[in-house]
C-alpha positions in Angstrom: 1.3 -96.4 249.7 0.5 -92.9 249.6 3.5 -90.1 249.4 4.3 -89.3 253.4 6.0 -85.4 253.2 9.1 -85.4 255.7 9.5 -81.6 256.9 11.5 -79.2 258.6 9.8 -77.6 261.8 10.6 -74.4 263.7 12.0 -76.6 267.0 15.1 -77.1 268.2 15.0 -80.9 267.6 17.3 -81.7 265.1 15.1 -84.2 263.4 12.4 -84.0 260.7 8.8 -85.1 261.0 6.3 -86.9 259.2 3.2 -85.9 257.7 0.6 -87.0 254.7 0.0 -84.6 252.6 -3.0 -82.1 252.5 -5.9 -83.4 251.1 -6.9 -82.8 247.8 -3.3 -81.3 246.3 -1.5 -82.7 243.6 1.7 -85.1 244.4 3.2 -82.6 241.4 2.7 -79.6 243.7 4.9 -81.3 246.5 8.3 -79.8 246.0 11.1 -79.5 248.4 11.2 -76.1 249.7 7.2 -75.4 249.8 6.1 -74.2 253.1 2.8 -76.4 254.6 0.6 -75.4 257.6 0.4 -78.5 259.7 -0.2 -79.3 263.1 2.4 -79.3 265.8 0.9 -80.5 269.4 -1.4 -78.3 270.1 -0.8 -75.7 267.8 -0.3 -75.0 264.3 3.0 -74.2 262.7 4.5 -73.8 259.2 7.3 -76.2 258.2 9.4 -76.5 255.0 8.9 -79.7 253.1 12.8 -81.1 252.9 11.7 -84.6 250.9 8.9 -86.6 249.7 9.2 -90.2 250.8 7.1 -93.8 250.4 7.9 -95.1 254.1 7.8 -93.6 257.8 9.1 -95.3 261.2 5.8 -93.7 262.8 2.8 -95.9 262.1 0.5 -94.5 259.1 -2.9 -94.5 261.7 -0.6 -91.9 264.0 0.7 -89.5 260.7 -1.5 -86.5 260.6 -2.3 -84.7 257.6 -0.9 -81.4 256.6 -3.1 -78.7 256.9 -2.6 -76.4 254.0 0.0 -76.0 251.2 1.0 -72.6 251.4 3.1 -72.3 248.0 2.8 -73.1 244.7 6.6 -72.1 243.7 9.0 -73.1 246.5 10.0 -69.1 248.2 13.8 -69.9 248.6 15.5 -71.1 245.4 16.9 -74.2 245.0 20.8 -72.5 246.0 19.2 -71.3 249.0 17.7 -74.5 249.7 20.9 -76.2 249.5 22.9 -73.7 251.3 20.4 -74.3 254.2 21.1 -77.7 254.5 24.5 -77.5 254.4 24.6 -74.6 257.1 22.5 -76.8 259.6 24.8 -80.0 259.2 27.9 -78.0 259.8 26.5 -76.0 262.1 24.9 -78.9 264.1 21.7 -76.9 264.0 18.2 -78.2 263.8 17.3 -77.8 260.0 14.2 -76.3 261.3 15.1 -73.3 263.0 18.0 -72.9 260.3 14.7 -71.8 257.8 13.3 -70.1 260.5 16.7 -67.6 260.5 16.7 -67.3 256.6 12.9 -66.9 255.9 11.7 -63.3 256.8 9.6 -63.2 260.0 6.1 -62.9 257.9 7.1 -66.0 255.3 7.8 -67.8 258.6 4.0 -66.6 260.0 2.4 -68.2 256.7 1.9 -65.2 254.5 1.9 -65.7 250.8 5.7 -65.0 249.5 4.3 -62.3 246.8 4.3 -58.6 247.0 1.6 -57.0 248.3 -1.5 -56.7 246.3 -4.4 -54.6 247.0 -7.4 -53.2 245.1 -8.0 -50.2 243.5 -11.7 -48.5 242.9 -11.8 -47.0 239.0 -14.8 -44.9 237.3 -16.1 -47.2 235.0 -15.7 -45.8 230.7 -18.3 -43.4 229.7 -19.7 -43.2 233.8 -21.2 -40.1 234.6 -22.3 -38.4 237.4 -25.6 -36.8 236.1 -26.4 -40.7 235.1 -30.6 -40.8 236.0 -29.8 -44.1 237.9 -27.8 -41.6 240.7 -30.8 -38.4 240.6 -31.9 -40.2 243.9 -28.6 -41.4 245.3 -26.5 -38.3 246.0 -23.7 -40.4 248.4 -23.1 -42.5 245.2 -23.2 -39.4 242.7 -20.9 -37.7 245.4 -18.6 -41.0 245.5 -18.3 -41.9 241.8 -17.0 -37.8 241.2 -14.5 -38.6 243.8 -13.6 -41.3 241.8 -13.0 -39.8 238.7 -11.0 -37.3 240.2 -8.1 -40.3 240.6 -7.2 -41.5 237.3 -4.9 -44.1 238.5 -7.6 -45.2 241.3 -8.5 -45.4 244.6 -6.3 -47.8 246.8 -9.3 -49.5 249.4 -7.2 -48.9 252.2 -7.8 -45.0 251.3 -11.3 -45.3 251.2 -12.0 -44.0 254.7 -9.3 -41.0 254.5 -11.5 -40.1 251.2 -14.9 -40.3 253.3 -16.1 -43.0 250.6 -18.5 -45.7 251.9 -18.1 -49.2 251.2 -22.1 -49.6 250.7 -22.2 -46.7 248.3 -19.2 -48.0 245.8 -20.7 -51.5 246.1 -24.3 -50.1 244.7 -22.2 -48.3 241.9 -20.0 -51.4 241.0 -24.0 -53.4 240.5 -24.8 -50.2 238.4 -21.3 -50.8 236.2 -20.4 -47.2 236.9 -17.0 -48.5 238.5 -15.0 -51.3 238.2 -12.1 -52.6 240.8 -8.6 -53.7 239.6 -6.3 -55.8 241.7 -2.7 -54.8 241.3 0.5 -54.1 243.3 0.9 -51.8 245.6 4.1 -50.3 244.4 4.6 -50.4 240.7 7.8 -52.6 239.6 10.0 -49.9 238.3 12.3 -50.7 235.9 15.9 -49.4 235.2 16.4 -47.0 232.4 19.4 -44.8 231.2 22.9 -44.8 232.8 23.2 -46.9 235.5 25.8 -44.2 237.1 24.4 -40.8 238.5 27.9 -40.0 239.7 31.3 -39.8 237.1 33.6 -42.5 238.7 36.7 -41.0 240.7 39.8 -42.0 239.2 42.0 -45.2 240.7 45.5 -45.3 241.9 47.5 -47.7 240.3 46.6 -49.9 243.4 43.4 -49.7 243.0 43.4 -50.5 239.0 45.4 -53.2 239.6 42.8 -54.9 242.8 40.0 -54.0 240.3 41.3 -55.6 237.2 42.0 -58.8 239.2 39.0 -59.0 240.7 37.4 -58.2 237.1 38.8 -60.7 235.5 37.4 -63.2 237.9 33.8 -62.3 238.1 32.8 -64.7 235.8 33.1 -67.6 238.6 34.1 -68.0 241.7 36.8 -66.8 243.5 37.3 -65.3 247.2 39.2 -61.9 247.3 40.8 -60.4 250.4 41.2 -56.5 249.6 43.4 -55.5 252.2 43.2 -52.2 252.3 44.5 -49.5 254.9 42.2 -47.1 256.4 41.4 -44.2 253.9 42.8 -46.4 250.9 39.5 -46.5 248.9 38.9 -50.2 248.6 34.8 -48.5 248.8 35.5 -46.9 245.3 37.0 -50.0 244.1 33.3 -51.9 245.8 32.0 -49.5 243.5 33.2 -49.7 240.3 33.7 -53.5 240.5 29.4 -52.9 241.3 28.6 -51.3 238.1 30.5 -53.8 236.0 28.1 -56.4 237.7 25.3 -54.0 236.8 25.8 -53.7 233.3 25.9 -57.2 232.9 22.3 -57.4 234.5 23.4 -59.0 237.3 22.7 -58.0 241.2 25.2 -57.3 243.9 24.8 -58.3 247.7 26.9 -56.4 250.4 27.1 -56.8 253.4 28.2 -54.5 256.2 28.6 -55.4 260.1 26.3 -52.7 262.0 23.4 -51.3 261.3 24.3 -48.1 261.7 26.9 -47.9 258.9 23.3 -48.6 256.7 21.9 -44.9 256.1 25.8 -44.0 255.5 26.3 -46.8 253.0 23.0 -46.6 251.3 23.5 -42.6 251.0 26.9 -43.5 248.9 25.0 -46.0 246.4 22.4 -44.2 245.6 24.5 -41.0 244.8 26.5 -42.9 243.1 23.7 -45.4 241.2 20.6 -44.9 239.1 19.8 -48.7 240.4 16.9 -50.3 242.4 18.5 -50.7 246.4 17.4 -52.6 249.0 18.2 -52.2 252.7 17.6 -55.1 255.0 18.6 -55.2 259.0 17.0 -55.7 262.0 15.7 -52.2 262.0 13.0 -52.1 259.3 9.8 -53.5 260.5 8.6 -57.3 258.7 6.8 -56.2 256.0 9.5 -53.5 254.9 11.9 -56.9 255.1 10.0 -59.3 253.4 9.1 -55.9 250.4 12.6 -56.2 249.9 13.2 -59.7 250.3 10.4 -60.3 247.2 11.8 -57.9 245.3 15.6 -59.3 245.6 14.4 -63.0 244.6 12.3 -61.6 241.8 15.5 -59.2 240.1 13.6 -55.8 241.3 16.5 -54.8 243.3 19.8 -54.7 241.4 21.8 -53.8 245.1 21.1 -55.5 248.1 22.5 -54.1 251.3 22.4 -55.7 254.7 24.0 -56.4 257.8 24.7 -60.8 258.7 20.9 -62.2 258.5 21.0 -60.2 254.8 23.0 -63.5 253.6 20.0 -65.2 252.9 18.3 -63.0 251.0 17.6 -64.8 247.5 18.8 -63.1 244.3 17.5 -63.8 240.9 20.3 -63.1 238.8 23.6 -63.0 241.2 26.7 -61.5 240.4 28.9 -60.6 243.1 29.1 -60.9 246.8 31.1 -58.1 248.8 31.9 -58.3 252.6 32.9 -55.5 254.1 35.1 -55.1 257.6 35.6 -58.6 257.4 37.3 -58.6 260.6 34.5 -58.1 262.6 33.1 -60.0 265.0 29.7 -58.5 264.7 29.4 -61.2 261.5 29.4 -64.2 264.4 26.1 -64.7 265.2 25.7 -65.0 269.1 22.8 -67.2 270.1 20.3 -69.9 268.6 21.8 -70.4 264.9 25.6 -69.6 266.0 26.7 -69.2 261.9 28.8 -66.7 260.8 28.4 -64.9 258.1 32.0 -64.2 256.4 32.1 -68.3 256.5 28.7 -68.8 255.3 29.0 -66.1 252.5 32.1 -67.7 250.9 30.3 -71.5 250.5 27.2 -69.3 249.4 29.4 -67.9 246.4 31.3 -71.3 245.8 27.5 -72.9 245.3 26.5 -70.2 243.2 29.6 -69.7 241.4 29.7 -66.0 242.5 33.0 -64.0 242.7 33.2 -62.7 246.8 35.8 -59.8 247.4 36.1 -59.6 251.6 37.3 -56.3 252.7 39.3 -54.7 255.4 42.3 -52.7 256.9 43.0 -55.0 259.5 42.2 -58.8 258.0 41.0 -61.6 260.4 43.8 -63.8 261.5 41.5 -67.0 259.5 41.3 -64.9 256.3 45.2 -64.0 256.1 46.0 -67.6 256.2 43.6 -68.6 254.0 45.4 -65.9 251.6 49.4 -67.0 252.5 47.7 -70.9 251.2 46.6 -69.8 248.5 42.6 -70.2 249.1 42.1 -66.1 248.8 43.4 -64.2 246.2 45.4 -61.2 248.4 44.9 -57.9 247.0 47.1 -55.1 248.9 46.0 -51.3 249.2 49.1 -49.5 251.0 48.4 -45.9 249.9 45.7 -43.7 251.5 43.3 -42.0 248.4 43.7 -38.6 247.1 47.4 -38.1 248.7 46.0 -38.4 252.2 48.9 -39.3 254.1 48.7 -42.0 256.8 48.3 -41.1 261.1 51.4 -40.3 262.8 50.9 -42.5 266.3 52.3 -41.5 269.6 52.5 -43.9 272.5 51.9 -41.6 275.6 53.4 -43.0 278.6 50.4 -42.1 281.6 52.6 -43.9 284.7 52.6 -41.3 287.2 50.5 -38.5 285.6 47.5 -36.9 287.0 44.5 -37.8 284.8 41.5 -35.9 284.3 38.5 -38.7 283.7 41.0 -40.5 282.2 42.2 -37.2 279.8 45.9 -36.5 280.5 47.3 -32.8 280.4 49.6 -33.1 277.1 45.8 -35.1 275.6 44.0 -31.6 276.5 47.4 -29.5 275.2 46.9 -31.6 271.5 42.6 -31.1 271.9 42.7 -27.9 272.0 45.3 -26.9 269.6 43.0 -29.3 267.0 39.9 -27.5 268.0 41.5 -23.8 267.5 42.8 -25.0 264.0 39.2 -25.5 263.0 39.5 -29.0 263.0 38.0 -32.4 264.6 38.8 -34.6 267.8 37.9 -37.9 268.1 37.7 -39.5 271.7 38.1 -43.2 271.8 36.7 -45.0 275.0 35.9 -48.7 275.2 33.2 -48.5 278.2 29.5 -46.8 278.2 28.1 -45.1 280.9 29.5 -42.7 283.5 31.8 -45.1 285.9 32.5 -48.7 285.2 31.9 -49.4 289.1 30.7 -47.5 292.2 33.5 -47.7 295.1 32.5 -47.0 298.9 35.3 -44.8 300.0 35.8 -46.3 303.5 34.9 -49.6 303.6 35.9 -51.1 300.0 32.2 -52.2 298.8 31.8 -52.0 295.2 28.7 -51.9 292.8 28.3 -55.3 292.4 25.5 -56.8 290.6 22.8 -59.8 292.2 22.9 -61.6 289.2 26.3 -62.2 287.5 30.3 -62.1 288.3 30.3 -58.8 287.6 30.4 -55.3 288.6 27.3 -52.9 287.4 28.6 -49.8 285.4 26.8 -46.3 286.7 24.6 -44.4 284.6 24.9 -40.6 286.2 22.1 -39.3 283.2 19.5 -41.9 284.1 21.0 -41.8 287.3 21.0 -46.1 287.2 23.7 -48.7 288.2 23.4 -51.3 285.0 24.7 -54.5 284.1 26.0 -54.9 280.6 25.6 -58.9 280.9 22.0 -59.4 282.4 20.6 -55.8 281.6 19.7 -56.0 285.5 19.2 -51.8 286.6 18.5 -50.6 290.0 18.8 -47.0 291.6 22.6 -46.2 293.1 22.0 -46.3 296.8 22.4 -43.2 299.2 24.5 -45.0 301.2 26.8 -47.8 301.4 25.2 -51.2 302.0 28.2 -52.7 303.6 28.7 -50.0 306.3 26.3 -47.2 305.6 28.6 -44.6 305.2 27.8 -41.9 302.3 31.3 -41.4 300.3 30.3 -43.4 297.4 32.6 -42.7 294.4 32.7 -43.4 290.9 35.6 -45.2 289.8 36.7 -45.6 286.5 35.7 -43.4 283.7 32.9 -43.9 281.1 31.7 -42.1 277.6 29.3 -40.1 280.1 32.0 -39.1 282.0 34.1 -38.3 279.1 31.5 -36.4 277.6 30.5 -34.2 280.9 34.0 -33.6 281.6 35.1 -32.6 277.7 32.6 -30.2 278.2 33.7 -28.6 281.1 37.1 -28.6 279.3 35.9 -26.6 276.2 32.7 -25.2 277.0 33.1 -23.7 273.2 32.6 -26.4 271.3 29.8 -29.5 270.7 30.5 -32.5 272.5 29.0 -35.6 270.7 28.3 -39.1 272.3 28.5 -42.2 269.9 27.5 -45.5 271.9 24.8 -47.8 271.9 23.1 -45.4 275.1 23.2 -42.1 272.7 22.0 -44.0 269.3 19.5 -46.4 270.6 16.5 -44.1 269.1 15.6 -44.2 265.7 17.3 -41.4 263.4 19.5 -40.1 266.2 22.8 -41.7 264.6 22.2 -40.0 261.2 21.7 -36.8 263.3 25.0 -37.0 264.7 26.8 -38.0 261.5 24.8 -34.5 259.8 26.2 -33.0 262.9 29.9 -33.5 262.4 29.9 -33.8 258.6 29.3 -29.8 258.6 33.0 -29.9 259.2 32.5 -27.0 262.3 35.2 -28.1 265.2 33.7 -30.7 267.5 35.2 -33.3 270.2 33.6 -37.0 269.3 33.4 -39.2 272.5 32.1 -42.8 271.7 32.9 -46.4 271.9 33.8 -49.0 269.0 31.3 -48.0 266.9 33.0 -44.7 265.7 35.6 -47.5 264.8 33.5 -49.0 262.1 33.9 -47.6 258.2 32.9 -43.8 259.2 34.5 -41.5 257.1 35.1 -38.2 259.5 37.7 -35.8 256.9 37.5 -33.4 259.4 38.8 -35.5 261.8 42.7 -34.8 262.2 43.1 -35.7 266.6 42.3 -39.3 267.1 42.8 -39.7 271.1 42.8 -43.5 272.9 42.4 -43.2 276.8 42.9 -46.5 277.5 44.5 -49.1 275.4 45.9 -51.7 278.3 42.4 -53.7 278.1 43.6 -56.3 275.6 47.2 -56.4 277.0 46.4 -59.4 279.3 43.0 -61.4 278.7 42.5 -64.8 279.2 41.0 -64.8 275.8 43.9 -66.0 273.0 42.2 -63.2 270.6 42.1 -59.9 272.6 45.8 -59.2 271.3 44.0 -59.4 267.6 40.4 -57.6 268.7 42.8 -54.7 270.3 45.1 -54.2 267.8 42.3 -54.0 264.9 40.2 -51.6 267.1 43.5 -49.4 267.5 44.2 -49.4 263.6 40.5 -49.0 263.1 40.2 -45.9 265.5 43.3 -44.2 264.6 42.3 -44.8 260.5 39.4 -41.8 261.4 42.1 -39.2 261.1 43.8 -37.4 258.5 41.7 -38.7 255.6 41.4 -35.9 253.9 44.4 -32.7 253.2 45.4 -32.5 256.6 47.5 -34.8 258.2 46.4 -37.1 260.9 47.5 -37.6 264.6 46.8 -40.7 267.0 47.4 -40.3 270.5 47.5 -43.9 272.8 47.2 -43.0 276.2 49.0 -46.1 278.2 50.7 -47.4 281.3 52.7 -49.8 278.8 53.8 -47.4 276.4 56.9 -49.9 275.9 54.8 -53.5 275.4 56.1 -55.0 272.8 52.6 -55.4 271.0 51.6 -51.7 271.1 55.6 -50.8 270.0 55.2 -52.9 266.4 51.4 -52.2 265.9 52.8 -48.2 266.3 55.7 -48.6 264.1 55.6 -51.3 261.7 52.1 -51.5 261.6 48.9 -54.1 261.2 50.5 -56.9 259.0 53.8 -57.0 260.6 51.8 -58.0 264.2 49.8 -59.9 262.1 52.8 -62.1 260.7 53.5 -62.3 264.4 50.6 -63.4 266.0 50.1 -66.0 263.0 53.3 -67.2 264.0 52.5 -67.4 267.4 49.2 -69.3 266.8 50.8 -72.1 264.7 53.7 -72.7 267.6 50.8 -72.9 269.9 48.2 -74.9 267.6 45.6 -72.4 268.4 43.1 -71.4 265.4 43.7 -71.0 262.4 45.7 -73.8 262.4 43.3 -75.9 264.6 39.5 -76.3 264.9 37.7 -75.3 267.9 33.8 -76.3 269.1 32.3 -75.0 272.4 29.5 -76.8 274.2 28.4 -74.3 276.8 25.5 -75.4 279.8 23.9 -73.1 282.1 21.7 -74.2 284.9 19.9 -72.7 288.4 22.3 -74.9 290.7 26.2 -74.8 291.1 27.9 -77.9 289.7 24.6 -79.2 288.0 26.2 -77.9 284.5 29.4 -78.8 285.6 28.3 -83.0 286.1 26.0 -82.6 282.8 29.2 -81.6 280.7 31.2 -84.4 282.5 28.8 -86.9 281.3 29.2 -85.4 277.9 32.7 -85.4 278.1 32.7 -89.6 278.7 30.6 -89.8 275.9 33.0 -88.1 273.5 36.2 -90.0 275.1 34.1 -93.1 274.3 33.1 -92.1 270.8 36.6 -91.3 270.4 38.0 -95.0 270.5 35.3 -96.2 268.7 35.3 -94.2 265.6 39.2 -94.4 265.8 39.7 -90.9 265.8 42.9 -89.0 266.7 43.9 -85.6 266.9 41.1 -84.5 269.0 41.5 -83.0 272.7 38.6 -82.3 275.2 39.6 -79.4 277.1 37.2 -79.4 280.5 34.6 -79.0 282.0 35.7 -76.1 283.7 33.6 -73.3 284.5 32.7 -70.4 282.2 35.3 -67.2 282.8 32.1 -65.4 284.1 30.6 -68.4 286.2 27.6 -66.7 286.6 25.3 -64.7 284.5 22.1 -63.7 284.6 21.2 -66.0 287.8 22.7 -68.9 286.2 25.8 -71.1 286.4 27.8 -71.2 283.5 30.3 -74.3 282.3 32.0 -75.4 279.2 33.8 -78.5 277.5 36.1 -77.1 274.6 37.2 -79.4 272.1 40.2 -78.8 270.0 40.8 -80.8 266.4 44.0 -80.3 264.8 41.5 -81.2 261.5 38.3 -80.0 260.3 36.5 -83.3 258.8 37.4 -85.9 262.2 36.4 -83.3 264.6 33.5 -82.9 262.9 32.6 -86.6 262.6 32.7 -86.8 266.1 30.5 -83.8 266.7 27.8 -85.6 264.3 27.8 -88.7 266.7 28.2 -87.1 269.8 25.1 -84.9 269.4 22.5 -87.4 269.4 24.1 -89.1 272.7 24.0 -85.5 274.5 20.9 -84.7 273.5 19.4 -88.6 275.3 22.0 -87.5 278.6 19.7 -87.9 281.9 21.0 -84.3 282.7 19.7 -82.9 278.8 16.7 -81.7 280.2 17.6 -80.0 283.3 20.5 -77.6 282.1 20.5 -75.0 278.6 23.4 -76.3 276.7 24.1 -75.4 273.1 27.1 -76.2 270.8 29.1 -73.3 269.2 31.2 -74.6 266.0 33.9 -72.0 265.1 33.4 -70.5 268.4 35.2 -66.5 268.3 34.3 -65.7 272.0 35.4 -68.3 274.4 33.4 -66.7 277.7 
């Protein structure tokens, strides 16, 4: 019986499928991991081999043949491999589309997995251009002098910039008056001298002691939470703990949650390193991500730096694994593979016996506990770097007082005192745009978009109304729709409107804008960030993003306008999300000599949550919400998994999520399991988004290993439900957003 190759496609079906091999390869050549062109319906895709096996269930006259063995030497590594696996069984994911999200877009295409080569044109030893073979051929004479004039060659792809025809250097490679070399494009370049550009700053006693524990683990592994406050230095202690891994010829992988922290981030390392660094997020275009993909599986980078997907990348000689912000939930990846990265990073160390230090001033609820039980080592950083002394907060009561866009009078007293003292304001506002509604005046009618439960936000600059769910934009009408009347107001206030009234306010000073509106083009972030680290006095209005690892030591006025959002959400994490972001903000400012001021504007300036997060600080309402969760029985002390449906008709993902529901309750008395509630169907807090209706079926396991038993029983039956077909549906496991 010949060998029948069982691979992983890029589908959503969480199966594998059978093909015989190419013809003509060696059975030797058939490793798990190689990647094979085969056909796929009517096309052809490129699938991952997973096992070589003697017998099928699909009849040998119906298995086609493989098309093509694209690799020689499987392109992940076998830890890679395995973490794969492991992520799409816990995950519930097809194993398919789980390669698809750690293979670089080009390897997923079919392109070979080596760097790029290309030739280069060379005058041949001893050629000359007064040789008697070129007295009649003066495009050859004229080509071959061009020639000599590049010692180190002509790349092919110059040959039209150099006017040098293809016919003439092919008549002159006949004649042996050049030769062609294939090599890579960009010469490996290997690491010599010092690996440190920079002297290292000196480290607290806090910090000597985080970095000798952490130190004397590296040899294995071990997760580290380095709970540091804002401003502590836990990046110095990244830093050194970095060059320890270097000079033991190992590479480092860190990871960082926005893309825009990147140029920032990278700027630091390479002042601080004379080391090989590779940058991978969704910003570079595929080839730049699959150059330095390459070049971290084959040890030519010795620093790898990357936003979630960057997990994957394959290193040939690891060392360490740092996670920075820890916390946040950019990490949680929202649609098709619905993995997170903190999660996945720490099995990815325990497999490759890798140390993994996770960073943050304000630790995820999960990672605390893990510390208190003794899974993470907790390292503590209470003292700000370099004497910097920590914000002073003020809760400013706005009941009753006139606001101006949201900016109270004693907000503009503090502003403008900052901004004569030479120094920084920071402007913190949770909501892009100009308005986060448009109200009719006299009959009620707000902006309310066609497609979801939910109002569209007004854009005065682009002058749009724009929904932040669907992306749906339309032109603000001239008049009301409801009753035709003109006195359509704003409601609500915006970065725009923050920004065009803070310029009214101080016509003297720059006004800079940080969302995702003002930073969508390429480069314009690191313009802003040259723009305020000249130190000159400037007001900085943006959203969450100004929240995330900036370092601003100009900054000494850190001003919330609203912090009541997260006060009452349905959502048992907005207390966590909001006290984070307010400890994140208000850690801008003071971070250098002068002392720092944080100013929460709120109508609940005596809530009980704002009151300790103010004055006892982030791990005194962390004890407290931990507390709070284990009374309840709400994560971490519980397991959560989502299974959300969408469909065209009302109820139709509501009776598809019922039938999935019987089948669990079913499942549940015959596997014996206990400890397990289904919470629903009810519908989605935002019923309906982007034209569709939403539902969902929560289930809650007061254990990891029997809900999870059940999920990998359950799946096959919803997937064969009559309704399967006719609704979207997709299962989130560790779900951090419940809408």
């Amino acid at each position: 019986m010949p060998p029948i190759l069982r691979l992983a496609l890029p589908s959503p079906l969480r199966t594998l499928f059978d093909y015989r091999p190419p013809a003509g390869v060696p059975h030797a050549a058939l490793q798990p991991g190689v990647r094979l062109r085969v056909p796929f319906g009517r096309r052809e895709v490129v699938g991952v081999l997973v096992e070589v096996v003697t017998h099928s269930e699909v009849p040998e006259a119906k298995l086609k043949p493989a098309l093509e063995l694209l690799d020689s030497v499987p392109p992940l590594p076998p830890a890679l491999f395995k973490l794969c696996l492991w992520t799409a069984q816990y995950y519930q994911h097809s194993l398919g589309d789980t390669f698809s999200w750690a293979l670089p877009v080009l390897l997923r295409q079919g392109e070979p997995a080596e760097a790029r080569q290309e030739r280069f044109w060379h005058a041949a030893t001893g050629a000359r251009a007064d040789d008697p073979r070129l007295s009649r051929a003066p495009r050859q004479r004229d080509a071959l002098k061009t020639i000599a004039q590049h010692p180190q060659g002509v790349a092919h792809s110059l040959l039209g910039q150099l006017q040098l025809s293809r016919d003439s250097l092919d008549q002159l490679l006949r004649k042996g008056l050049v030769r062609v070399e294939t090599r890579r494009t960009h010469q490996v370049r290997s690491h010599q001298g010092s690996w440190l550009l920079q002297p290292e700053l000196p480290l607290n006693q806090e910090q000597r002691a985080a970095f000798e524990a952490i130190r004397a683990g590296i040899e294995g592994f071990q997760a580290f939470l380095l709970a540091g406050v804002t401003g502590s230095g836990k990046t110095e202690v990244y830093l050194q703990l970095i060059h320890q891994i270097l000079q033991a010829g190992k590479q480092a992988l860190i990871l960082i949650p926005e893309i825009n922290l990147g140029p920032q981030t990278l700027a630091r390392f390479e002042q601080r390193f004379n080391a090989r660094i590779a940058l991978l997020h969704s910003n570079i275009n595929d080839r730049e991500r699959l150059d330095a993909w390459l070049a971290a599986r084959d040890g030519e980078a010795d620093i790898i730096i990357g936003t979630r997907s960057a997990l994957f990348t394959p290193m040939k000689n690891p060392g360490l694994i740092i996670l920075d912000e820890e916390h946040d939930a950019s990490y949680k990846q929202q649609e098709g593979l619905r993995y997170h990265a903190r999660d996945l990073a720490i099995v990815r160390a325990r497999q490759e016996n890798l140390p993994i230090v996770l960073g943050s001033a304000t630790p995820s609820l999960e990672s605390l506990h893990n510390a208190h039980i003794g899974r993470y080592a907790l390292l503590k950083l209470t003292q700000r770097a370099g004497g910097a002394q920590a914000p002073r907060f003020l809760r400013l009561d706005v009941k009753s007082r006139p606001l101006d866009s949201g900016i109270s009078g004693p907000l503009q007293q503090a502003m403008t005192q900052t901004l004569a003292a030479g120094q920084q304001v920071l402007v913190f506002l949770n909501r892009r745009g100009f308005a986060p509604s448009l109200l009719c005046h006299d009959c009620g009618w707000l902006s309310q978009c066609p497609r979801c439960d939910a109002r569209m936000t007004l854009h005065q600059r682009h002058n749009e109304l724009r929904c932040h769910h669907c992306g749906h934009a339309e032109r603000p009408p001239l008049s009301c729709p409801e009753c035709n009347r003109v006195d359509l107001r704003p409601v609500g206030a915006g970065t725009e409107r923050a920004e065009e009234r803070l310029g009214i306010l101080f016509p003297d000073f720059p006004v800079l804008r940080i969302d995702r509106d003002s930073t969508s083009r390429k480069g314009s972030m690191e313009q802003l960030l040259g723009v305020i680290n000249r130190g000159e006095p400037c007001l900085l209005v943006g959203t969450q993003m100004l929240a995330k690892g900036h370092h601003f030591p100009r900054v000494t006025l850190v001003a919330i306008l609203d912090a009541d959002g997260g006060l009452f959400s349905a959502d048992f994490r907005a207390s966590e999300r909001m006290a984070q972001l307010i400890v994140q903000v208000a850690g801008r400012a003071g971070r250098a000599e002068e002392p720092g001021k944080v100013i929460i504007q709120t109508h609940l300036a005596d809530h009980p949550l704002l009151v300790q997060l103010t004055e006892q600080g982030y791990f005194a309402f962390a004890d407290q919400a931990l507390s709070e969760r284990r009374a309840a029985g709400l994560p971490p002390f519980s397991h959560l998994a989502l299974l959300r449906a969408e469909a065209q008709k009302p109820g139709q993902a509501e009776d598809f999520l019922d039938q999935a529901c019987s089948e669990a309750e079913q499942l549940l008395m015959e596997l014996g399991l206990s400890g397990i509630e289904l919470l629903g169907p009810v519908p989605a807090p935002m019923e309906r988004r982007a034209g569709r209706f939403r539902a969902q079926l929560l289930l809650q396991g007061s254990a990891r290993a029997p809900l999870h038993r059940l999920m990998h029983a359950w799946l096959p039956r919803v997937e064969q439900l009559p309704g399967s077909r006719s609704v979207r549906w997709s299962l989130d496991i560790d779900p951090i957003d419940l809408f």
